[in-house]
C-alpha positions as CSV (number, residue, x, y, z in Angstrom):
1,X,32.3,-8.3,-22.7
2,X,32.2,-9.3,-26.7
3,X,28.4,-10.7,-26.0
4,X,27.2,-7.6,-23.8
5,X,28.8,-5.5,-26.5
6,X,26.9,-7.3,-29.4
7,X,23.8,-7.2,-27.0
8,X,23.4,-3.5,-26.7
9,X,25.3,-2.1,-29.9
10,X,25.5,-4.7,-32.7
11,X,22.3,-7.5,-32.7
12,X,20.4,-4.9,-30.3
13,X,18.9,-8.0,-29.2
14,X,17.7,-5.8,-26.0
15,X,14.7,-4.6,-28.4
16,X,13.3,-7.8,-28.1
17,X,9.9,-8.1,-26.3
18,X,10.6,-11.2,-24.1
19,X,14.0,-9.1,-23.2
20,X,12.0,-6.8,-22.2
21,X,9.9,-8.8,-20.1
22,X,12.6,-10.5,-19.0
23,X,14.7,-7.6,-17.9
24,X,11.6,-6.5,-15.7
25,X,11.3,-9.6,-13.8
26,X,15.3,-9.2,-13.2
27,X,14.6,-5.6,-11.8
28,X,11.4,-6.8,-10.1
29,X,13.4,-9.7,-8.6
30,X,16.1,-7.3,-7.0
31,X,13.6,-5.0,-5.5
32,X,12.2,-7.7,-4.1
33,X,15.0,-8.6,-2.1
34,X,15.6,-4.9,-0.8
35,X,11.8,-4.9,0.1
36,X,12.3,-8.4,2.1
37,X,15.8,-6.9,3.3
38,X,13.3,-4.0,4.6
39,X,10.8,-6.4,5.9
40,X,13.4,-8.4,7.8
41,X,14.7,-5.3,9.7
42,X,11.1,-3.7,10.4
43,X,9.4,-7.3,11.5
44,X,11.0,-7.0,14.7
45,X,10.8,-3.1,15.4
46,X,6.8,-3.5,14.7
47,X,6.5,-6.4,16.8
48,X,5.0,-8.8,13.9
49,X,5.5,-12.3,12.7
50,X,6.1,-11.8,9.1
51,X,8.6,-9.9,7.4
52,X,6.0,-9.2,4.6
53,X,4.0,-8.0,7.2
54,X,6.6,-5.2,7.7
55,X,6.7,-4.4,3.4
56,X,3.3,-3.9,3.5
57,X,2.9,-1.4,6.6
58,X,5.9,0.3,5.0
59,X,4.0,1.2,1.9
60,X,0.6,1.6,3.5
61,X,2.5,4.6,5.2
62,X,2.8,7.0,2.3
63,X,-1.7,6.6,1.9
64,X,-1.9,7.0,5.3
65,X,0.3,10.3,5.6
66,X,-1.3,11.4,3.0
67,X,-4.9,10.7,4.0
68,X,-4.5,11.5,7.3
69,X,-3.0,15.3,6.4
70,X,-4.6,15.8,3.6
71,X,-5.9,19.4,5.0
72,X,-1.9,20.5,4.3
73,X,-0.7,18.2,2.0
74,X,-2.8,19.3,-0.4
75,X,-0.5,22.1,-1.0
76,X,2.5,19.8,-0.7
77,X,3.6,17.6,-4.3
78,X,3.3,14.3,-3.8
79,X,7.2,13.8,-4.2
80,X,7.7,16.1,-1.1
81,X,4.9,14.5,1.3
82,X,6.7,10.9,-0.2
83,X,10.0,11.9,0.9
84,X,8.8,13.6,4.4
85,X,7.5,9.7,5.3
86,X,10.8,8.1,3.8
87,X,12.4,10.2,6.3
88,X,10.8,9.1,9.0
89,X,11.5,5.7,8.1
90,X,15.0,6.4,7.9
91,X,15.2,7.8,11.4
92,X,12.9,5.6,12.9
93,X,15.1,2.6,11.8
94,X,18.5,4.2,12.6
95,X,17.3,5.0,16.3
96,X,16.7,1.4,16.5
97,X,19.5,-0.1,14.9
98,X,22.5,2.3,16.4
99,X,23.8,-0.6,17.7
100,X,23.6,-2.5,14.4
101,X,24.3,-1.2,11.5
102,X,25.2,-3.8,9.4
103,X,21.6,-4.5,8.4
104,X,21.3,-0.8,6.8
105,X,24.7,-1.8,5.1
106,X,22.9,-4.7,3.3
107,X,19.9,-2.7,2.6
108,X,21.0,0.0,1.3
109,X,23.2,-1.8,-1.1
110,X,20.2,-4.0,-2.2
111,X,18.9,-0.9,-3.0
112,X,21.1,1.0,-4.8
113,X,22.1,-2.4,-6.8
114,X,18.0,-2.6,-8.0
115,X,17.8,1.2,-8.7
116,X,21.1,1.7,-10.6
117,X,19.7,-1.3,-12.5
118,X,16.3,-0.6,-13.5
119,X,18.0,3.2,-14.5
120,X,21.0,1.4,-17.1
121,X,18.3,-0.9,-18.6
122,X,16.3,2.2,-19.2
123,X,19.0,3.5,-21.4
124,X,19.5,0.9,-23.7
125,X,15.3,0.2,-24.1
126,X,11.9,1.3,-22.7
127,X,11.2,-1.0,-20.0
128,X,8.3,1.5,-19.2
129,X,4.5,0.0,-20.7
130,X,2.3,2.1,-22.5
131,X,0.0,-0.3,-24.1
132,X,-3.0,-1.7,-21.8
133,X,-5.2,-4.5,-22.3
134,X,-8.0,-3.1,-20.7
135,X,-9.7,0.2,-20.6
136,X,-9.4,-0.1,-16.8
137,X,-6.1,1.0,-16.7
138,X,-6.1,3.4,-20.0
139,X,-9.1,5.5,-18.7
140,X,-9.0,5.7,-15.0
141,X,-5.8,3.6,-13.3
142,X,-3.0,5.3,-15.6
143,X,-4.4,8.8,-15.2
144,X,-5.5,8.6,-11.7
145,X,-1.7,7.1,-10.9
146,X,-0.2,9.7,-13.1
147,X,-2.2,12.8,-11.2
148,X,-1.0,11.4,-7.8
149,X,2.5,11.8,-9.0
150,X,2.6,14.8,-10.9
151,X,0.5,16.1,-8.4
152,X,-0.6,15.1,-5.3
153,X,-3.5,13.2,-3.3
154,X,-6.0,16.0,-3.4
155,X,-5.5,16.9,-7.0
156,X,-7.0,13.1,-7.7
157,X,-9.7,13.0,-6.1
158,X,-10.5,16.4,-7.0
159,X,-10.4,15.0,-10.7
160,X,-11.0,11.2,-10.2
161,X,-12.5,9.8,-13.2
162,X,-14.9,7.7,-11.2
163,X,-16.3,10.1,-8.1
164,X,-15.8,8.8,-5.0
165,X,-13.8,5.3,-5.8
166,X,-10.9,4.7,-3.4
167,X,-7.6,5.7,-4.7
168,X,-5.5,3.7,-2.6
169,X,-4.0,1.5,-5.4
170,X,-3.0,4.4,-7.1
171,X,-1.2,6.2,-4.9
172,X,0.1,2.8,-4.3
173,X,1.4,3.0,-8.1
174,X,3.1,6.3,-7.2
175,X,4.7,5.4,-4.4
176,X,5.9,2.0,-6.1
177,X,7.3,4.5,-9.2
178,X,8.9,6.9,-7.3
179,X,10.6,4.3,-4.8
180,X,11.9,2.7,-8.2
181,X,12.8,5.4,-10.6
182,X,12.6,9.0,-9.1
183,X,10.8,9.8,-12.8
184,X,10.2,13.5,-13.6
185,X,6.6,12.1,-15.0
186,X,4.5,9.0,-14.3
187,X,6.2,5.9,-15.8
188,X,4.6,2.6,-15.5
189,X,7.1,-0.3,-15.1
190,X,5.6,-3.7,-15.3
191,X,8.2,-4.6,-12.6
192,X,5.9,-2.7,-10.1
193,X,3.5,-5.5,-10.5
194,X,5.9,-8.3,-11.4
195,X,7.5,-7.4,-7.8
196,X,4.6,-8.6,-6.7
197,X,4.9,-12.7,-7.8
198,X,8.1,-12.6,-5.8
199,X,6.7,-11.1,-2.9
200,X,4.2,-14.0,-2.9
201,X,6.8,-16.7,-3.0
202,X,8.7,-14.7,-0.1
203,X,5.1,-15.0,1.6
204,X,4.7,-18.6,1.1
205,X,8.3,-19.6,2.6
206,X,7.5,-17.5,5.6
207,X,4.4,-19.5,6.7
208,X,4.9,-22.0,9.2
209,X,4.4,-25.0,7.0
210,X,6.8,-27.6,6.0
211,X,9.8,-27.2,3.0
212,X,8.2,-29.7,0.6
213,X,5.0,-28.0,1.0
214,X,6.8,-24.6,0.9
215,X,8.6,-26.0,-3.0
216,X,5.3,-27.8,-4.0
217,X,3.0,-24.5,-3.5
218,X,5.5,-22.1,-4.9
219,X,6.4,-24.6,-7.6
220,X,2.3,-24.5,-8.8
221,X,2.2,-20.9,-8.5
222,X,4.7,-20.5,-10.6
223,X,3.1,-22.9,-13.1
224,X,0.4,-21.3,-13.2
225,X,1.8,-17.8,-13.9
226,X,3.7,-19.6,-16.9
227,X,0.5,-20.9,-18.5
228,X,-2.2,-18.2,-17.6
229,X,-1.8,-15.1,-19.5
230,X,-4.5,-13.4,-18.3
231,X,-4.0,-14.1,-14.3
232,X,-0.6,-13.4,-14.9
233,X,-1.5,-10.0,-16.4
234,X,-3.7,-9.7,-13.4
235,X,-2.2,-10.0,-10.6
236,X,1.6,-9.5,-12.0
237,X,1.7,-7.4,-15.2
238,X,-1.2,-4.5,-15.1
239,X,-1.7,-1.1,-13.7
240,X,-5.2,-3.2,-12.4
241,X,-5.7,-3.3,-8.3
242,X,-6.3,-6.6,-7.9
243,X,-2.7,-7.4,-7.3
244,X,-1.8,-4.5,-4.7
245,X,-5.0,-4.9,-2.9
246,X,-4.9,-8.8,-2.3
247,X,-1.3,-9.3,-1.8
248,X,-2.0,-6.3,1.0
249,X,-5.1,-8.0,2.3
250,X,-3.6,-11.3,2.1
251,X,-0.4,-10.4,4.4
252,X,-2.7,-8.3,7.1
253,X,-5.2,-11.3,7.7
254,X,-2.6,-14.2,7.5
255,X,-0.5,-11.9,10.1
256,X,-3.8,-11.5,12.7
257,X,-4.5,-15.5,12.3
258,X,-1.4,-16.6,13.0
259,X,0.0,-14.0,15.4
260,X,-3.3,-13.0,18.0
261,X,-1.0,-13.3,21.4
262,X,0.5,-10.0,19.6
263,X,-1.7,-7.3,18.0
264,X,0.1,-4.6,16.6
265,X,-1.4,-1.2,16.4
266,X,0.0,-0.6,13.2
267,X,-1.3,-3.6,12.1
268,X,-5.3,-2.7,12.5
269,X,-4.8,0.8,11.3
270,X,-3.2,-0.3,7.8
271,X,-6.3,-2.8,7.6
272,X,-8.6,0.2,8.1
273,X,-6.9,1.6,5.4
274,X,-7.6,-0.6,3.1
275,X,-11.1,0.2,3.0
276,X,-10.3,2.8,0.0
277,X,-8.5,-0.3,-2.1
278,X,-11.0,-2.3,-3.9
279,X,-14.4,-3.3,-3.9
280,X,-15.5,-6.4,-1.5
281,X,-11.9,-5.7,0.4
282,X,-12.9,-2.3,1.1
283,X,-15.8,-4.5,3.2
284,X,-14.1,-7.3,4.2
285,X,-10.9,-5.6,5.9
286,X,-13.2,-3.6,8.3
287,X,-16.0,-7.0,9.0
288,X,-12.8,-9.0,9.6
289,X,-11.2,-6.3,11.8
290,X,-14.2,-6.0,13.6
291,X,-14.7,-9.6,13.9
292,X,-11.4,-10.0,15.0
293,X,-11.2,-7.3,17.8
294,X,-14.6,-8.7,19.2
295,X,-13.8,-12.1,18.9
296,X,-10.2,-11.5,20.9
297,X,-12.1,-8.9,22.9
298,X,-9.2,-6.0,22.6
299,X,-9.8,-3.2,23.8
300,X,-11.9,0.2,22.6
301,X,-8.8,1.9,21.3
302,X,-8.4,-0.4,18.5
303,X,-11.9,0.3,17.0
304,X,-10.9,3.5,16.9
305,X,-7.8,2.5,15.0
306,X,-9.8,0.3,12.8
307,X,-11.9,3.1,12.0
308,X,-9.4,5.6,11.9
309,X,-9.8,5.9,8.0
310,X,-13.1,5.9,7.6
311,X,-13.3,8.7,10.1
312,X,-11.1,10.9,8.3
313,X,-12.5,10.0,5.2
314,X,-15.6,12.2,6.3
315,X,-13.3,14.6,8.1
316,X,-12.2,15.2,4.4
317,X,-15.3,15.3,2.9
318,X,-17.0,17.7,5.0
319,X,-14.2,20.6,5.1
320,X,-12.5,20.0,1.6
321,X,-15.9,18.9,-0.5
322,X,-14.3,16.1,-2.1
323,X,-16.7,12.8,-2.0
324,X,-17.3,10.5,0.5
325,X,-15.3,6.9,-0.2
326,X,-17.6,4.8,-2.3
327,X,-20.9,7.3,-2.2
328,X,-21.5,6.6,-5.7
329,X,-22.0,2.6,-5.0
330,X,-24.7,3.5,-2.3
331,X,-26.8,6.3,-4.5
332,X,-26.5,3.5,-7.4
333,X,-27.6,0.9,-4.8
334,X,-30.7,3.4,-3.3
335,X,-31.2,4.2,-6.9
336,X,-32.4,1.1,-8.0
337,X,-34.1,0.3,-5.0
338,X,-36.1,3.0,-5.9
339,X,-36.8,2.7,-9.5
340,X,-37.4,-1.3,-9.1
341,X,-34.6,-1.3,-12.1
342,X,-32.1,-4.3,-12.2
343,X,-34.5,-7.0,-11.2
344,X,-33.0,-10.7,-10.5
345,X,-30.9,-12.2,-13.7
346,X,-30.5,-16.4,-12.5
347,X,-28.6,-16.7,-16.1
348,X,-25.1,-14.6,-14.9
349,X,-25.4,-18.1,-12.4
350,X,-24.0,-19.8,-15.2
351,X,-22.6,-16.8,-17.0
352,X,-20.1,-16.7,-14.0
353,X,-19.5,-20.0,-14.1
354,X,-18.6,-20.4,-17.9
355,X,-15.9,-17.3,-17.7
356,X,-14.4,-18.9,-14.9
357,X,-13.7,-21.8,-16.3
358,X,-12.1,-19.9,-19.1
359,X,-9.4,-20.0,-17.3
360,X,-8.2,-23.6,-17.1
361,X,-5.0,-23.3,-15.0
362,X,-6.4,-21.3,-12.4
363,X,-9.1,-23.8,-12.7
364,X,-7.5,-27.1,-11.8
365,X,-5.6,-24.9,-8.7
366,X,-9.4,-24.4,-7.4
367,X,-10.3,-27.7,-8.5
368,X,-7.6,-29.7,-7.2
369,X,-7.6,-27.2,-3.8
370,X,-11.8,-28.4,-3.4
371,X,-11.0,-32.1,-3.6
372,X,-7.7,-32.2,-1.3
373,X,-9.9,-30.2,1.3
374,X,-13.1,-32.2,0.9
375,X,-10.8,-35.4,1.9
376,X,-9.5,-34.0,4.9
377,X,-12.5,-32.5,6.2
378,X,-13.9,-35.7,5.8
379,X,-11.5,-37.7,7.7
380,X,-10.4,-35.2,10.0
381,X,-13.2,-32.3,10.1
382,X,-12.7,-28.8,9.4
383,X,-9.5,-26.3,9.5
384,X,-8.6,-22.9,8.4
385,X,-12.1,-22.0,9.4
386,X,-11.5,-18.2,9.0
387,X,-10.1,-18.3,5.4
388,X,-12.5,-21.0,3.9
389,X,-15.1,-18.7,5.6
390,X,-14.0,-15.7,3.7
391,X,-13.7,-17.0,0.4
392,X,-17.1,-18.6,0.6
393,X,-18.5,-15.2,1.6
394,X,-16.6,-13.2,-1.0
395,X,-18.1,-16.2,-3.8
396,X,-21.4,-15.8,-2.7
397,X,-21.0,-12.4,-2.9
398,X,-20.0,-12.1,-6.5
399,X,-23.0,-13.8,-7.3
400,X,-25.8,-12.3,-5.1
401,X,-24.2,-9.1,-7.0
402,X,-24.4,-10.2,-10.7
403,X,-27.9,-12.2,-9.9
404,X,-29.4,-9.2,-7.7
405,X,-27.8,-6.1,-8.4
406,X,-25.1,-5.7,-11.8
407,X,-28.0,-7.9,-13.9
408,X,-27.3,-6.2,-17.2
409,X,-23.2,-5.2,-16.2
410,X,-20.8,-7.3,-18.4
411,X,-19.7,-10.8,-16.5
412,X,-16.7,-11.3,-17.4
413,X,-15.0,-9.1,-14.7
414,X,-17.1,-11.4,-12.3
415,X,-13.9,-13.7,-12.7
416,X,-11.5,-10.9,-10.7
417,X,-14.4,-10.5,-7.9
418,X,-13.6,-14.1,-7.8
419,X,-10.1,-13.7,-7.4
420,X,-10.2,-10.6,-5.4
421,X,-8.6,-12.4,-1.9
422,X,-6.5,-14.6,-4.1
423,X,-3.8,-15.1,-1.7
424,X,-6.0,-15.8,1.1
425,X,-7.1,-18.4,-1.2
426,X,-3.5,-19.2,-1.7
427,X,-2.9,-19.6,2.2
428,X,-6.3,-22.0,2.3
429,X,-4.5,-24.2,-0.3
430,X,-1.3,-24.0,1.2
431,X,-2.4,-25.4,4.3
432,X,-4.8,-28.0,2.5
433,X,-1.1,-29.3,1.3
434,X,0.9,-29.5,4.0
435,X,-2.4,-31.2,6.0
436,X,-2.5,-33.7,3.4
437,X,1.3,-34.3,3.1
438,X,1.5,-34.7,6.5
439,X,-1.4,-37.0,6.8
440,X,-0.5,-39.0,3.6
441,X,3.1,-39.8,5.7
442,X,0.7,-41.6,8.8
């Protein structure tokens, strides 16, 4: 009692900036556990194999209630449409647990331990960030996020900064602040994004891989969020999408390659919905669904489902006049065809190259991952065809773009176009480990 009292009223040794960060990977670290208490009770009512599978279909909800009603729920704050899905969550999971309640005892204690706690830190310092590294998040993420929240769906994209970019991440941002702090205004906790380390290592010991691979790979990630500030800030510290948007990607195509006896419907609508996340997994979620449903031959229904986004998407457009997804990439794209600007730039080759390696953590993880891989593809042929497929695809993209199409854009966001499907790269590399654990035991 004498140090807590020293703590907060004495030393105020809470106004310390690694307290501070600290305290937010504490609060991060108990809403992870209610989300994975939540994932564990909804991976069996969905029919899925993960229990991250069931987070993420939980908070694709809110976008897709909105999206879907956007006609009337443009009149409707977003705090109001959020609570009219949380709801139906509610009841949805009581109906199915009657006979169980136990589970909902443990959740919603998990919950109200990580809320009450994120609230008394508050008090005693601002845990909320108002300082950004990049002008990403000062002059479109933070107000987009901010006009979701005070607003709603429809006031965004009425105002988006950037016409016709998909707003899914932020939406996401205000779902992830009202779920955490029930904030009169927008407040931007780096927990939100820190959640999202310990969402990965939950990921990781779900996969069907063995316990010293599962300790070896979480192990390195965590190394590598120790030493690399700016992939740390990334993926785990920024208002940025490239955390939301792969972690979501990430779940959805490790749950369809490892669970095709059993396709959810849920499951292929949220990947449609990620269309409006990010560049490059906008296009990948909807090849890959296709691919998927053609390859596994399901039936119509599901390309409806798959598409069911899209499809409203221009639903929207043509009775409310708000832009079509992504229009302003294909006029830039038709413009330059036109005007013969852009031309081919074979220097960003290298340009590319040089940022990446900026980055020497991250670098030995792809270095080290290429070499493992190339020795058991040599001795035992290819695996994980799918993933190493998609990050080829996404790499060659990157630079067809930068060589063909962004020739006089800065490069050095080329290195988060690299990292865009990071944790499908991070389920390539966990399964490169446990192959060569397990082969290195013969």
């Amino acid at each position: 009692m004498n140090y807590l009292y020293n703590f907060f009223f004495v030393d105020k040794s809470y106004q310390n900036i690694h307290t501070e960060k600290l305290l937010n990977f504490l609060v991060a670290l108990l809403f992870s556990i209610f989300l994975y208490e939540l994932g564990k009770i909804l991976k069996p009512l969905l029919n899925v194999k993960f229990n991250s599978t069931g987070i993420v279909i939980f908070l694709l909800s809110f976008y897709i209630f909105d999206k879907s009603f956007l006609i009337v729920s443009r009149f409707i704050p977003f705090k109001y449409s959020f609570v009219i899905v949380l709801i139906g969550w509610i009841l949805f999971i009581i109906s199915k647990n009657i006979q169980n309640l136990s589970n909902l005892t443990t959740l919603l204690f998990s919950y109200i331990i990580s809320f009450s706690s994120l609230n008394i830190f508050n008090r005693f310092l601002t845990l909320a960030e108002e300082n950004f590294l990049t002008s990403d998040e000062r002059y479109f993420w933070l107000p987009v996020s901010k006009n979701i929240y005070e607003y709603n769906l429809f006031e965004s994209l009425l105002n988006n900064p950037l016409p016709s970019y998909g707003l899914l991440i932020g939406h996401m941002n205000a779902v992830l602040n009202q779920l955490f702090s029930y904030s009169e205004n927008f407040l931007y906790f780096p927990a939100y994004k820190n959640l999202f380390f310990f969402l990965t290592i939950f990921l990781i010991f779900e996969l069907p891989i063995s316990k010293v691979t599962k300790f070896v790979s979480s192990s390195i990630i965590t190394v590598i969020v120790l030493t690399s500030d700016w992939f740390t800030y990334l993926f785990f510290n920024s208002l940025l999408a490239e955390s939301i948007s792969s972690y979501f990607f990430g779940v959805l195509f490790i749950e369809l390659i490892k669970n095709k006896e059993k396709l959810n419907k849920s499951l292929v609508l949220c990947l449609g919905f990620l269309y409006f996340s990010k560049q490059f997994i906008s296009l990948f979620a909807i090849l890959y669904g296709l691919y998927y449903l053609l390859t596994e031959k399901k039936p119509k229904f599901f390309y409806g489902l798959l598409l069911y986004g899209i499809i409203i998407d221009f639903i929207n457009s043509l009775f409310l006049k708000i832009p079509i997804t992504w229009r302003m990439y294909t006029d830039s794209f038709r413009s330059d065809a036109t005007t013969g600007e852009g031309g081919i730039n074979l220097k960003n080759i290298l340009n590319i190259i040089q940022q990446f390696l900026i980055d020497r953590p991250v670098t030995y993880f792809i270095f080290i991952t290429f070499l493992i891989s190339l020795f058991i593809v040599w001795n035992f042929g290819f695996y994980e065809r799918e993933s190493l497929f998609l990050i080829l695809l996404n790499t060659v993209f990157v630079f067809m773009l930068y060589i063909l199409i962004w020739t006089n854009v800065e490069y050095e966001s080329s290195y988060r176009y690299l990292l865009n499907i990071f944790h499908v790269i991070l389920l390539f590399f966990v399964t490169t480990l446990n192959n060569f654990l397990i082969l290195s035991k013969k």
